[in-house]
KOLGUVO-369463 format. One line per field, with one value per residue (C-alpha): residue in one letter; residue number from 1; z, y, x. Coordinates in steps of 0.02 Angstrom, whole numbers, padded with zeros to 5 digits, m for minus. Example, Ala and Ser with C-alpha at 12.3 -4.5 7.8 and 13.67 -1.06 7.14 Angstrom:
marvex <- [A:S]
pator <- [1:2]
Z <- [00390:00357]
Y <- [m00225:m00053]
X <- [00615:00684]
This chain:
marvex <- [X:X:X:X:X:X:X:X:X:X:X:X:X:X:X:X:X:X:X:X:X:X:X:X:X:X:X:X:X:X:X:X:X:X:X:X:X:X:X:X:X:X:X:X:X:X:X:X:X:X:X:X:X:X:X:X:X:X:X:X:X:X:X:X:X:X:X:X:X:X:X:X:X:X:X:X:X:X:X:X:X:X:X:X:X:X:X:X:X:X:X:X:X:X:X:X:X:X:X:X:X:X:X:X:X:X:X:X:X:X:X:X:X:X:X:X:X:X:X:X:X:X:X:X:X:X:X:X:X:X:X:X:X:X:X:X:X:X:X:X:X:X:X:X:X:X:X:X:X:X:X:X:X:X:X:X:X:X:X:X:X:X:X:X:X:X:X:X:X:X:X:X:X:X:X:X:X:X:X:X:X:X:X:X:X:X:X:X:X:X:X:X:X:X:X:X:X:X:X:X:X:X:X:X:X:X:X:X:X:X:X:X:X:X:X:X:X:X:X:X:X:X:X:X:X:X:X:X:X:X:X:X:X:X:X:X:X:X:X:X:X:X:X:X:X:X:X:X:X:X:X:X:X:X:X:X:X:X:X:X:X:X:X:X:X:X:X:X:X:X:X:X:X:X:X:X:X:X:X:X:X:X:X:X:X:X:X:X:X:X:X:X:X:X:X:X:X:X:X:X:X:X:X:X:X:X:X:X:X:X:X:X:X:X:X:X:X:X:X:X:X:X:X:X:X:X:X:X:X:X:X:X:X:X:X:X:X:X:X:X:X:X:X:X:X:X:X:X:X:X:X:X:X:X:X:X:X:X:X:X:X:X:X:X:X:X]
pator <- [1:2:3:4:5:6:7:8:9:10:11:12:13:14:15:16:17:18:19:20:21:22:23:24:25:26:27:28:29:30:31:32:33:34:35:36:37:38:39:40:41:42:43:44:45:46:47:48:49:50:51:52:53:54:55:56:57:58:59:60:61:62:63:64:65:66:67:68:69:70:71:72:73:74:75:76:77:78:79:80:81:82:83:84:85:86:87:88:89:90:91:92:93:94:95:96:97:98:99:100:101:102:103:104:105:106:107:108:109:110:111:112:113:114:115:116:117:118:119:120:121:122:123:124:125:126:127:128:129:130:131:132:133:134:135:136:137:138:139:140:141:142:143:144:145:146:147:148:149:150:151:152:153:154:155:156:157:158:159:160:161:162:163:164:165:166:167:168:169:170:171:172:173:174:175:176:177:178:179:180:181:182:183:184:185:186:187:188:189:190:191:192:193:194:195:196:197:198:199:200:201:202:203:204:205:206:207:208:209:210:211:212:213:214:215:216:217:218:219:220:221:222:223:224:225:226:227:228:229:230:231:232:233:234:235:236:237:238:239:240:241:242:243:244:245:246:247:248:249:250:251:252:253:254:255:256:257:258:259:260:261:262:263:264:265:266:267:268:269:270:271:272:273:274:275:276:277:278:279:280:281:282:283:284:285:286:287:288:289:290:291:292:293:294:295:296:297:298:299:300:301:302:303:304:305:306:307:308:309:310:311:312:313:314:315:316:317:318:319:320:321:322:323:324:325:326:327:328:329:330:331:332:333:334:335:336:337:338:339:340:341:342:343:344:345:346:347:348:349:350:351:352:353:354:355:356:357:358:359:360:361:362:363:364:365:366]
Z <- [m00371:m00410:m00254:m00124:m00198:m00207:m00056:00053:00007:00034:00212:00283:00284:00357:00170:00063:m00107:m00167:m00307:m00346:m00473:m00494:m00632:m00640:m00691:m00859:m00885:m00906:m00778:m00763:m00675:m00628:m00533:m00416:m00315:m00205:m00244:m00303:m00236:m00126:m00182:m00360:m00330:m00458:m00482:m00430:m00567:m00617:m00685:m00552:m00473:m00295:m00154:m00153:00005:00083:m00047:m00132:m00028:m00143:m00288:m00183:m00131:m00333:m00376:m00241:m00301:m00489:m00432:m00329:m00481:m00602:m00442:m00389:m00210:m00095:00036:00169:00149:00276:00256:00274:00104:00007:00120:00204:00386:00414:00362:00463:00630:00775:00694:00791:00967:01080:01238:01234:01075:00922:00761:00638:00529:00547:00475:00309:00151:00213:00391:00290:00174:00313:00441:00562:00591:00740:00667:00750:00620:00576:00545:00689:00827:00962:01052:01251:01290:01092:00961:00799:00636:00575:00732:00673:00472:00518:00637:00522:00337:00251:00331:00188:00286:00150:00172:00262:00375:00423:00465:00541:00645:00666:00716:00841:00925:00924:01003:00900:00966:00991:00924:00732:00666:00838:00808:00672:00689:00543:00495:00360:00389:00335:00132:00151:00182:00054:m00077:m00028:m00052:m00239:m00284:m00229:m00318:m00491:m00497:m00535:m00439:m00354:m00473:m00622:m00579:m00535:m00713:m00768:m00695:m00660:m00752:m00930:m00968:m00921:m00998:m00834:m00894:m00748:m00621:m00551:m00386:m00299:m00299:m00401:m00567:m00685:m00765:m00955:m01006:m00976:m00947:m00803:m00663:m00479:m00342:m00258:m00100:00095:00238:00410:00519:00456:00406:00226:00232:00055:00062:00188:00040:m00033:00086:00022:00161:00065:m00040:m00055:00083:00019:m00111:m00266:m00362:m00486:m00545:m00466:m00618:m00644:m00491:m00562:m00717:m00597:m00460:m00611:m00693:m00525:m00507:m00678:m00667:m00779:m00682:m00564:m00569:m00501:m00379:m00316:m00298:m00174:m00090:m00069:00018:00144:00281:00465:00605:00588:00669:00683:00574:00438:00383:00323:00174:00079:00043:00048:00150:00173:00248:00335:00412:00549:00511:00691:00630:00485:00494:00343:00228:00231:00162:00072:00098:00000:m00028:m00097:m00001:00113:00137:00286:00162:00140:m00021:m00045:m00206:m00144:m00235:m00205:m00273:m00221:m00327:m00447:m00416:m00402:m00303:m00313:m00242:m00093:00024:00021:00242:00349:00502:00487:00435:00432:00328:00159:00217:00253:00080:m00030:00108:00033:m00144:m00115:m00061:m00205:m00314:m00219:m00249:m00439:m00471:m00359:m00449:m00622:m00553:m00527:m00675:m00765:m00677:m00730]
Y <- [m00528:m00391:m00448:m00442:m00259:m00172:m00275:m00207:m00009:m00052:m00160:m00056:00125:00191:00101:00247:00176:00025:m00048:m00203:m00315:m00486:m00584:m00765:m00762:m00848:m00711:m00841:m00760:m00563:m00463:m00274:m00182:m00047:00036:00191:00357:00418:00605:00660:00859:00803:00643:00557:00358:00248:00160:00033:00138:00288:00328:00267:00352:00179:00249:00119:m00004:00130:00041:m00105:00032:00102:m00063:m00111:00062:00005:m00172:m00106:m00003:m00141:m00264:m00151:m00134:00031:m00016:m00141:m00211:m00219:m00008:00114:00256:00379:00327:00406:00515:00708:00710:00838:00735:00588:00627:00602:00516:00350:00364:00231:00206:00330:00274:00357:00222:00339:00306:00103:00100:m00027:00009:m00197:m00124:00016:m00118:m00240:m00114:m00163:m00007:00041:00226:00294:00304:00512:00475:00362:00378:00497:00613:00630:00722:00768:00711:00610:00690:00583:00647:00845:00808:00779:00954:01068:00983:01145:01142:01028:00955:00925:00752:00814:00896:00723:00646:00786:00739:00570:00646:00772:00736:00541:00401:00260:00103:m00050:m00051:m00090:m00253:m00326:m00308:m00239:m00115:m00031:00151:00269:00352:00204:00228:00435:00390:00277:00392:00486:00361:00322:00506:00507:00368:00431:00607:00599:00654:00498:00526:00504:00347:00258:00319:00253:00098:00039:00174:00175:00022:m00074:00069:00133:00246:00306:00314:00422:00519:00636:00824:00780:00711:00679:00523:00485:00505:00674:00726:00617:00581:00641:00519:00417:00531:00427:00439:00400:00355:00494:00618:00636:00641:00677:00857:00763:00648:00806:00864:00849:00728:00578:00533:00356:00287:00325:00434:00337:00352:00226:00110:m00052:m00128:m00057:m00102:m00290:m00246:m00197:m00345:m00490:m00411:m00409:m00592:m00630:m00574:m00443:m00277:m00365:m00547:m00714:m00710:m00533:m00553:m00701:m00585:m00467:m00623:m00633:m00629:m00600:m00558:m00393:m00391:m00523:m00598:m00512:m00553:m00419:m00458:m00303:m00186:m00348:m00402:m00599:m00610:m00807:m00836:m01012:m01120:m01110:m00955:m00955:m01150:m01138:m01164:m01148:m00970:m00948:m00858:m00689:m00590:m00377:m00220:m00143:00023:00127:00209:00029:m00014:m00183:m00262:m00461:m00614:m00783:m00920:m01077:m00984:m00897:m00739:m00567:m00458:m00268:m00124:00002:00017:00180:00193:00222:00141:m00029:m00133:m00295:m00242:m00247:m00421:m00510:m00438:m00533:m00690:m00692:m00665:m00809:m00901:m00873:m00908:m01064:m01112:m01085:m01208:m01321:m01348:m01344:m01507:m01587:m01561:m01591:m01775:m01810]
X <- [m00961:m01078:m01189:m01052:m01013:m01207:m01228:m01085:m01129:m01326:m01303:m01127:m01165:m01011:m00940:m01031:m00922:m00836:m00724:m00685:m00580:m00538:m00452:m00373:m00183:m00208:m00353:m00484:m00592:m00611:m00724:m00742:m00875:m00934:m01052:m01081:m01071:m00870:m00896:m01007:m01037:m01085:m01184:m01046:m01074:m00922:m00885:m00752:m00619:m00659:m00477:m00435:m00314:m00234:m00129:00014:00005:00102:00247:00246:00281:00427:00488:00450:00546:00711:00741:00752:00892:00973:00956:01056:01182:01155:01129:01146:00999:01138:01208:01155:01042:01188:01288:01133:01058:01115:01171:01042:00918:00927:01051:00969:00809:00842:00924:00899:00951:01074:01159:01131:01099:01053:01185:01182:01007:01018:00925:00859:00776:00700:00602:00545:00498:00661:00742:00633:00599:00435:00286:00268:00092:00010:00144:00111:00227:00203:00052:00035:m00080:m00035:m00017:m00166:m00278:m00189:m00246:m00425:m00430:m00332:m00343:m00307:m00116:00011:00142:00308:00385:00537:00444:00350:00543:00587:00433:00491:00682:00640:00450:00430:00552:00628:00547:00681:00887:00878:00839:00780:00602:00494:00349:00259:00337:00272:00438:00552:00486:00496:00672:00681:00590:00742:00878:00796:00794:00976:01030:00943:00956:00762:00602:00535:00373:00491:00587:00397:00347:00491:00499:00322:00166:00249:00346:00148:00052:m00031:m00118:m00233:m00093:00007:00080:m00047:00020:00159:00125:m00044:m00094:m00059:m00225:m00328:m00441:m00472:m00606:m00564:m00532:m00658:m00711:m00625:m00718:m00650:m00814:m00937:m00824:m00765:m00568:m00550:m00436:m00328:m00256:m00194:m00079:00088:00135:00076:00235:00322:00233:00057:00047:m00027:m00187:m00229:m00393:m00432:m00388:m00212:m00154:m00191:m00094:00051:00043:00026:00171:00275:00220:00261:00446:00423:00452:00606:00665:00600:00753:00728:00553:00582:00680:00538:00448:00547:00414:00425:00298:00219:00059:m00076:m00143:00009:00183:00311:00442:00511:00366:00252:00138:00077:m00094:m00162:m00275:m00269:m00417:m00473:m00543:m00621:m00702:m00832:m00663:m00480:m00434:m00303:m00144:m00130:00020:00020:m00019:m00156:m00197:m00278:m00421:m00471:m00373:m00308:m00208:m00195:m00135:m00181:m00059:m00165:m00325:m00221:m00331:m00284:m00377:m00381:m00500:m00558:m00718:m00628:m00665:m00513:m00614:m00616:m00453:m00541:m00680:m00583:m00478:m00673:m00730:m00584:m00612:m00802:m00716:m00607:m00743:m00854:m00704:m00671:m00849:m00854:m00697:m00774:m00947:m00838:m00735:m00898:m00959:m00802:m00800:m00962]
């Protein structure tokens, strides 16, 4: 494991730090490591327990954060958007075709990217740049999270009627962010303490710009880099909220995904729910805030991968679980770039995995 980490950072130099953990679910197997250095201005090591902008997978905390509340009945998968949420907010954020379906939008198209809102953050409006493309020019200027819907409401165009298609929206978990903090009276950073960081002792987590972790004083974030350019101030901006707004160790966000596995954040039954998958994008499946990653044997021929299912991230984060290894997978090359680059780095820990259980069988047979 420690090769495929020093050797990614040496060999890849647009990947200037990475973090990795792995642990079998009966913990017989653990390992940690990392490599690269964390922040660029003070030469600072990466190390295992250095802090990562974990980004979208903080959608599996928000999804986490929504099925809570529907377990103890406070909501329903099949209400709209508009029982929880100001008319201000959300009129006008998704007309199509000349019919307006703002207020038919369920709580279920939120979760499984189905509503057809356009993404705030890569979705362009005519002739216009995305906000992405307007964080790297200007990275000083916060946007707040209603003005990214707002973004999505009056600049962009909803992309097919709800629940015909799906398509990937940063704005479907603000708005859900939204509906929680509606629901409990609480800041959303409150109801994820509540919920996830304290009840499994995270205690290097928390919600950039909004909360601290348990235990100070604490390391800064692991510098992001899209291409050359160090993106780091961007992750500030206040934008980043219940669609990416997370910072936590590589490690923790095991602790979280083996106790959401376990049944011991929401129930076997709801978590099913959560897995139910449907075509996103090549090569990924979409449930509620999960994603299931496969890839066809056609293309990987050396061995058959197998399927993972968690939470990616643009800066390169990914929290994975396998079911036919038992193996949770956590960590960041921390490089907006590439998208495949973190996916053929937990292949290669798969494979090593794969390899390791296969030499013990022999031996145990002999």
């Amino acid at each position: 494991m420690e090769d495929l980490v020093s050797g990614l950072v040496e060999k890849d130099k647009s990947v200037r730090n990475c973090v990795l953990s792995v642990m079998k679910s009966d913990s017989s197997f653990s390992w940690s490591g990392a490599a690269g250095i964390a922040n660029q201005d003070g030469q600072v090591p990466m190390n295992k327990d250095t802090p990562i902008y974990i980004s979208s997978i903080t959608k599996l905390y928000t999804a986490t954060a929504v099925m809570r509340l529907y377990e103890k009945g406070a909501l329903s998968l099949d209400d709209p958007m508009s029982r929880y949420l100001p008319r201000e907010l959300i009129q006008g954020i998704h007309e199509y075709k000349g019919k307006d379906y703002s207020h038919e939008i369920t709580i279920k198209q939120l979760l499984s990217h189905t509503s057809g809102i356009a993404d705030y953050y890569t979705e362009k409006p005519k002739g216009g740049k995305s906000l992405f493309e307007m964080f790297l020019e200007k990275p000083e200027r916060s946007w707040t999270v209603d003005e990214t819907i707002a973004r999505a409401r009056n600049d962009l165009e909803p992309n097919f009627q709800p629940g015909m298609d799906a398509s990937y929206s940063d704005t479907n978990f603000q708005l859900l962010g939204k509906v929680i903090e509606a629901i409990t009276g609480k800041p959303l950073h409150i109801v994820y303490e509540d919920f996830i960081f304290h009840p499994l002792n995270l205690k290097h987590t928390w919600l950039v710009g909004r909360s601290e972790p348990q235990l100070a004083p604490y390391a800064a974030p692991a510098d992001i880099f899209y291409k050359d350019m160090n993106v780091t101030k961007t992750r500030s901006n206040g934008a980043y909220w219940a669609d990416g707004g997370i910072v936590t160790t590589a490690e923790e966000m095991i602790i979280f995904l083996k106790a959401l596995n376990e049944g011991r954040i929401v129930s076997g039954d709801t978590l099913k729910l959560m897995h139910n998958w449907h075509k996103l994008q090549f090569p990924l499946q979409y449930g509620y805030g999960t994603i299931y990653f496969k890839l066809p044997r056609f293309i990987i021929k050396v061995m058959k991968v197998p399927p993972l299912w968690g939470h990616s991230g643009s800066t390169g984060s990914f929290l994975y679980y396998s079911e036919d290894l038992n193996l949770y997978i956590a960590g960041s090359i921390n490089q907006i770039e590439s998208k495949s680059k973190p996916f053929k780095l937990m292949i290669r820990v798969m494979k090593a995995t794969q390899s390791k259980m296969d030499e013990e069988r022999t031996r145990g047979s002999l």
